[in-house]
N, C-alpha and C positions, 0 to 999 in steps of 0.2 A: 504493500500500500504506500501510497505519494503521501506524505503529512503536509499539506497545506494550510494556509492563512490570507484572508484578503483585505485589502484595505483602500477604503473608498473615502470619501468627505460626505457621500450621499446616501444614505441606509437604503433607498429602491435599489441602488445598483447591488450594493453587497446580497439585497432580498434574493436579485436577479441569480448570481453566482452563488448563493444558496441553494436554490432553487437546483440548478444546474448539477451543482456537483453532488447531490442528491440521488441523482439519475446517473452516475457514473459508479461502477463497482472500484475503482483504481486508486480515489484521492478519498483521502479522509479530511475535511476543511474544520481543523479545530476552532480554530476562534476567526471571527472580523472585529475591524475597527475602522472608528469613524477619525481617529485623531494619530496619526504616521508616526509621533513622539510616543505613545503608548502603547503602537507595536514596537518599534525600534527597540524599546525597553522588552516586552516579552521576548524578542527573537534573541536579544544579548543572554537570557536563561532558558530558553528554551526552543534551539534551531529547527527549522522546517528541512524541507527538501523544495518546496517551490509555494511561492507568491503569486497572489494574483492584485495587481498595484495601479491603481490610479496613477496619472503622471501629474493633472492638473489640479492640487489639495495646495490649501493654504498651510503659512506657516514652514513647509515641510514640504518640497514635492517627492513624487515618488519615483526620479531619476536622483534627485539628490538622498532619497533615502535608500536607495540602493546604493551609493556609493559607500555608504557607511555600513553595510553587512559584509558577509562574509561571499565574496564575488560565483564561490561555489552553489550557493542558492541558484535554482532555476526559478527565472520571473516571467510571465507574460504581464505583458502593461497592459492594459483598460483603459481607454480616452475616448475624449469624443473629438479630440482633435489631430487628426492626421500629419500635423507639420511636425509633431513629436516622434514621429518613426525613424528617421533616419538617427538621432538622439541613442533613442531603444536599445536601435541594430548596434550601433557603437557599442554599447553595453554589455554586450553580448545576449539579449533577449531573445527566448525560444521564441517567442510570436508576441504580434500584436491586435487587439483586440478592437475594431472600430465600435464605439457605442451609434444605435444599440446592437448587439450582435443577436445572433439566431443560435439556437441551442448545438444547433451543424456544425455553426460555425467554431463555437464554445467546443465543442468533441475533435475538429480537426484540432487545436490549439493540447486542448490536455492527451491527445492521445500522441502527437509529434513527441510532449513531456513526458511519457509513459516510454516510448522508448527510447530518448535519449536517457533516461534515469537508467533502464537495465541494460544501455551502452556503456554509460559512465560503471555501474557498478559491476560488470560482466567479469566472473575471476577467467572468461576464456581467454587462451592466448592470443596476441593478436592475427596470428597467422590464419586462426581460426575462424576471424572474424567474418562475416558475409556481407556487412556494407559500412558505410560510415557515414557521417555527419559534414557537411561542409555550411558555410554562414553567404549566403549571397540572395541577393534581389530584395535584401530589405527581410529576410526568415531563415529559420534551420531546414536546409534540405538534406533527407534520406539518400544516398546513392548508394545502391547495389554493386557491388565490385564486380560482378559477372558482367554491369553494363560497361561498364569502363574499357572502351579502342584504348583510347592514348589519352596524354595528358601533354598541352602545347602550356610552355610560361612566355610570358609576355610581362616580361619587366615585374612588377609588382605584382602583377595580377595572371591567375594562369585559366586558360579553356580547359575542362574536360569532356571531350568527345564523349557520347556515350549513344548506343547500337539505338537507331530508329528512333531517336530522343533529340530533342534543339541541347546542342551543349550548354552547358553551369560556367561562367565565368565570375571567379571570386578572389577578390583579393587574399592573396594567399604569395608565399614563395614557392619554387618547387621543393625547397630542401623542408620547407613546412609539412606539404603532404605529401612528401614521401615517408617520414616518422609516421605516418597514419597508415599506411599500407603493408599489408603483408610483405616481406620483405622476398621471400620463395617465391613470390606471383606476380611483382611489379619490380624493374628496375629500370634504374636511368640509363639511356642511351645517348644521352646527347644535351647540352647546358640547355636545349630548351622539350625536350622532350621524353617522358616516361612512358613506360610501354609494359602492358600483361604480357607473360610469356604464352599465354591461351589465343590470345586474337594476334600473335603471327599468322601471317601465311607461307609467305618465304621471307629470304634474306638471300640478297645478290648484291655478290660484294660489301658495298658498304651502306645500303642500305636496305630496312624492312618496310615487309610490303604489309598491311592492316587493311583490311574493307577498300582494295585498291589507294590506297594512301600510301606514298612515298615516305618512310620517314630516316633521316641521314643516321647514320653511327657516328659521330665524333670522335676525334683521334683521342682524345684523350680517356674514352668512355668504350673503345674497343679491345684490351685485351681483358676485363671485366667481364663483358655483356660474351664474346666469342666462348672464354674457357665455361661458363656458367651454360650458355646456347649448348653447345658441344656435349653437356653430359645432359 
């Protein structure tokens, strides 16, 4: 079970997310509050696993009261005002919430939290792992490693290609998500490009071929990628 807590300035809204997580077998929503300094105080003796937080609350917003917990909390924000999104994402927010939202909408937001909770907490290794978490377009997206061609970096920010999907571009390094990847299943081939060893098709000369995609071997990243190819 999720231990959550919400906190609004408006008692309809928390009624609302009462309501809601009700209807959810996964989060237990121990307390709401109407005043951000009076959870701040309960969360310092007694931490949750995920918030559900107004952004726009006097006294206290609920971006600046997230900065003052412990950054491992998962938060979805609650607003009614959309120009606090980009804010959120900074934050690392699983999602965000337009008010009013629809119950649908409420179950896509806690159920993304539901598995990034038994991502984060998974004692599997990571090799084992079957997809991961990336942060782009403004939310947390799921990506299944079976979907993953390639992965192109582009300065700070990298594309991942993925089979019959519009690619995820996310600011990211590539040496960022390569730490996230199976290490047996994905290697780097080239300063701008990562490759599964599954969606080869060949390899001529010096470079591999993916869903007819060209992608180079780099001198520096070819006696690596050869002797490992090879067995």
């Amino acid at each position: 079970m999720i231990r959550a807590i919400a906190i609004d300035d408006e008692p309809p809204a928390l009624k609302v997310i009462e309501s809601f997580c009700s209807d959810v077998d996964f989060i237990t929503l121990e307390k709401t509050f109407t005043k951000p300094n009076e959870a701040l105080k309960y969360l310092r003796k007694f931490p949750v696993d995920l918030l559900f937080l107004d952004v726009n609350m006097p006294a206290l917003s609920g971006l600046e009261l997230y900065k003052k917990i412990d950054q491992e909390t998962l938060v979805i924000f609650t607003t009614a005002y959309p120009e606090f999104a980009v804010e959120g994402f900074n934050l690392n927010a699983l999602d965000y919430l337009l008010k009013p939202f629809t119950f649908e909408r409420f179950l896509q937001a806690v159920t993304k939290a539901k598995e990034f909770y038994r991502y984060s907490n998974s004692t599997t290794e990571p090799a084992q792992e079957q997809f991961l978490f990336i942060r782009a377009d403004y939310s947390l997206i799921k990506i299944t490693l079976s979907d993953i061609l390639y992965i192109e970096g582009l300065d700070d920010y990298m594309k991942i290609h993925l089979h019959n999907q519009k690619p995820i571009v996310a600011r990211m390094t590539m040496k960022g998500i390569l730490e996230k990847l199976p290490s047996k299943e994905f290697i780097r081939v080239h300063r701008s490009f990562i490759v599964p060893f599954s969606k080869i098709e060949n390899v001529r000369k010096k470079n591999i071929t993916i869903e007819g995609k060209e992608i180079p071997i780099g001198t520096s990243y070819e006696t690596d990628f050869f002797s490992i190819f090879k067995e």
